[in-house]
C-alpha positions, 0 to 999 in steps of 0.5 A, spaced: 087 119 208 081 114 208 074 116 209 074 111 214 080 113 218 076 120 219 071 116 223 070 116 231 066 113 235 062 116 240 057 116 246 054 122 248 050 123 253 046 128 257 042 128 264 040 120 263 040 120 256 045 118 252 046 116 244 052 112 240 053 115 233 059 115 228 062 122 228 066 126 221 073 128 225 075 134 221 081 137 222 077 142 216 071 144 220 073 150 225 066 148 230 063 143 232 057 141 229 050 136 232 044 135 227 038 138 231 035 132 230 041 128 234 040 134 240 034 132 240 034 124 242 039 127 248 033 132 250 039 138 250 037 142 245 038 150 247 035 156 242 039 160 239 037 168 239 040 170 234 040 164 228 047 164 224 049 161 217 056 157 218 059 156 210 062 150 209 066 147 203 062 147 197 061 152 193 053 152 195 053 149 202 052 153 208 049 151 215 043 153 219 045 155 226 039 155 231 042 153 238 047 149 242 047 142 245 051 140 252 052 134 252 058 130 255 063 126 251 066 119 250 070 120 244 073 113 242 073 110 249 076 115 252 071 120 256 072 128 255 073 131 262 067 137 263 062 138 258 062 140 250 058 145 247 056 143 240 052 148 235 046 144 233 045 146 225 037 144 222 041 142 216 045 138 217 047 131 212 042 126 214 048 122 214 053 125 218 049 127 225 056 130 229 062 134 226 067 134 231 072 140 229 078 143 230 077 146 237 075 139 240 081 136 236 086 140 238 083 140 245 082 133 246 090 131 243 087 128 237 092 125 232 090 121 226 092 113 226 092 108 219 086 106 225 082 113 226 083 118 230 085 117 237 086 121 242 094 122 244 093 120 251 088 118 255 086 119 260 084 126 256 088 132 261 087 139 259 093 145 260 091 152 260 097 156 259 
């Protein structure tokens, strides 16, 4: 897969705020993950009690969590029902400022296309089984 293909445009929004941003879809990641910095602009930004450490990939990395954002969801024109709780990381690349993981992937039926991921049908539904 192409780097671009790992790619999705998103619009997140909270009470009147609402921001565009290129998101990493990583079907490696088993959270979700904002920038502190993105949570912010959306003025949605909850303390944590308790800051933890999430390891990544690399051998040194490892991401600081010291809250959570609520923000709703459009995820490539397709809006996500409800609200989506996202861990806010205070070190998070600069370049990257949103990591959608597994749980979102797998809720919101993304598949992976030679165009990025999509999700598989729209309107997006969710199953409790």
């Amino acid at each position: 897969m192409k780097p671009e293909q790992a790619l999705a445009d998103i619009e997140l929004g909270w009470k009147r705020k609402h921001v565009r941003v290129r998101a990493l879809v990583d079907t490696g990641a088993s959270r979700s993950v904002i920038s502190k910095t993105l949570s912010d602009e959306l003025d949605s930004f909850i303390p944590s009690e308790r800051v933890y450490v999430l390891r990544t990939a690399d051998m040194e990395g490892r991401l600081r969590i010291i809250g959570h954002c609520i923000a709703g969801v459009v995820f490539q024109g397709a809006e996500v029902p409800g609200e989506v709780v996202f861990e806010v990381a205070e070190n998070l690349r600069e370049d990257m400022q949103l990591v959608i993981g597994r749980p979102e992937i797998d809720a919101w039926d993304v598949v992976f296309t030679p165009d990025g991921p999509r999700p598989r049908k729209v309107p997006i539904e969710f199953e409790i089984i």
